[in-house]
C-alpha positions in Angstrom: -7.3 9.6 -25.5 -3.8 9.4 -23.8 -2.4 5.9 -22.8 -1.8 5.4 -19.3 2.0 5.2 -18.4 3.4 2.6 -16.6 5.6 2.8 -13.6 8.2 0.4 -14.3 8.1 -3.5 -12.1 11.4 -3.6 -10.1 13.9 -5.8 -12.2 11.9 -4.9 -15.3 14.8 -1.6 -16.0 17.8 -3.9 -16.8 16.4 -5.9 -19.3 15.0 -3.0 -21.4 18.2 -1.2 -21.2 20.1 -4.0 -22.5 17.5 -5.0 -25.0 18.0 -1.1 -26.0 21.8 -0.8 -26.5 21.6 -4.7 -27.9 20.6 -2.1 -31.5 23.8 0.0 -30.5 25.4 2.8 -28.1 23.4 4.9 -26.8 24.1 8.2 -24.3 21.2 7.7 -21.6 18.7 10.6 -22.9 18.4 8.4 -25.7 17.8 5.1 -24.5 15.0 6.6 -22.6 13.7 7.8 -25.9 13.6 4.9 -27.7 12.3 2.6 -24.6 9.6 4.9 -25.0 9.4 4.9 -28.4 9.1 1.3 -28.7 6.5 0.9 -26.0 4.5 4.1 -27.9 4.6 5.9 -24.8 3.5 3.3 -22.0 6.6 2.7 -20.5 8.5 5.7 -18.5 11.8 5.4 -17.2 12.6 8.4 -15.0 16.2 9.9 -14.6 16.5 9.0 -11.4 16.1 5.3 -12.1 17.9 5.0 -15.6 21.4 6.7 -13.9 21.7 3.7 -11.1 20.5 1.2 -13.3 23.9 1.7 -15.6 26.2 2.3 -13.0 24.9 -1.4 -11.0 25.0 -2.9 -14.9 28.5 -0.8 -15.7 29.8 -2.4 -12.4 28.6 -5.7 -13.2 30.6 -5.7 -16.5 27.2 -5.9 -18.5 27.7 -2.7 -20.3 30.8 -0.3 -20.4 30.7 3.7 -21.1 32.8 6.0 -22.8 32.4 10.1 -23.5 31.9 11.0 -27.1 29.8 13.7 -28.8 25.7 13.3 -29.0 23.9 14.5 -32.2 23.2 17.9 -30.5 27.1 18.6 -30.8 27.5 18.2 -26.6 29.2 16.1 -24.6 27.4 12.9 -23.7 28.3 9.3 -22.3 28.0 6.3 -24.0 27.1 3.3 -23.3 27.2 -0.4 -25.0 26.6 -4.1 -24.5 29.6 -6.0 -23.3 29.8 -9.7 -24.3 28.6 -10.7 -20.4 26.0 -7.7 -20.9 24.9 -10.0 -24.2 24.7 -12.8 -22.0 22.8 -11.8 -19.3 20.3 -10.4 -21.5 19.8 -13.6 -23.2 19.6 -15.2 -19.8 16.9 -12.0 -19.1 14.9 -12.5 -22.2 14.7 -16.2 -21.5 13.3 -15.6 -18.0 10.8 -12.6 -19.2 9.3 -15.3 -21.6 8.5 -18.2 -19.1 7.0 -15.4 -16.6 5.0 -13.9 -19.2 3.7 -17.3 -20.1 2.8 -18.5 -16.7 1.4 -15.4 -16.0 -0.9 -15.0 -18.4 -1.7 -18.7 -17.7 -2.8 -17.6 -14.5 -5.1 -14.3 -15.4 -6.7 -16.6 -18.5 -5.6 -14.7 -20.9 -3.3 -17.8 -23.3 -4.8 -19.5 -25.4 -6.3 -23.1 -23.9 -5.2 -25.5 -26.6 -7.2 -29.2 -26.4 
């Protein structure tokens, strides 16, 4: 049985891509195979979302790009965590935990200790 995908929650795109290049540059076909990857196929970023998404975080100074060569011999950009890009995400990750908590507070689904 195929899983359902998930259309990603606005807001939700930045933090993946940074927790993605956090392991390393990455040209944008492949960060959008290993968010995949990692969330076995749930989670689908679409082109036309991923492109903005690292242009807004290359103008914020999270993540800079540079050209280079992609393991299919062709020219690809590259892009990688910048030491604000680090911080942010920790800032993100940080935020993404106390939602998740409280969220699953509120659909009964923690664990009630006591």
């Amino acid at each position: 049985m195929a899983k359902d995908r998930l259309e990603l929650l606005q807001g939700t795109l930045d933090v993946l891509i940074l927790q993605t290049l956090s392991q390393g540059p990455m040209h944008g076909y492949a960060i959008v195979r290993r968010i995949q990857q990692v969330s076995e196929e749930v989670l689908r970023v679409e082109e036309g979302s991923l492109y903005p998404a690292l242009h807004r975080m290359e103008r914020r100074g999270w993540i800079e790009a540079e050209w280079g060569t992609s393991e299919n011999n062709r020219r690809a950009k590259y892009y990688r965590l910048t030491g604000a890009g680090r911080k942010q995400l920790k800032a993100e990750r940080s935020m993404w935990q106390r939602l998740s908590e409280a969220t699953s507070k509120v659909l009964g689904l923690s664990t009630q200790r006591g």
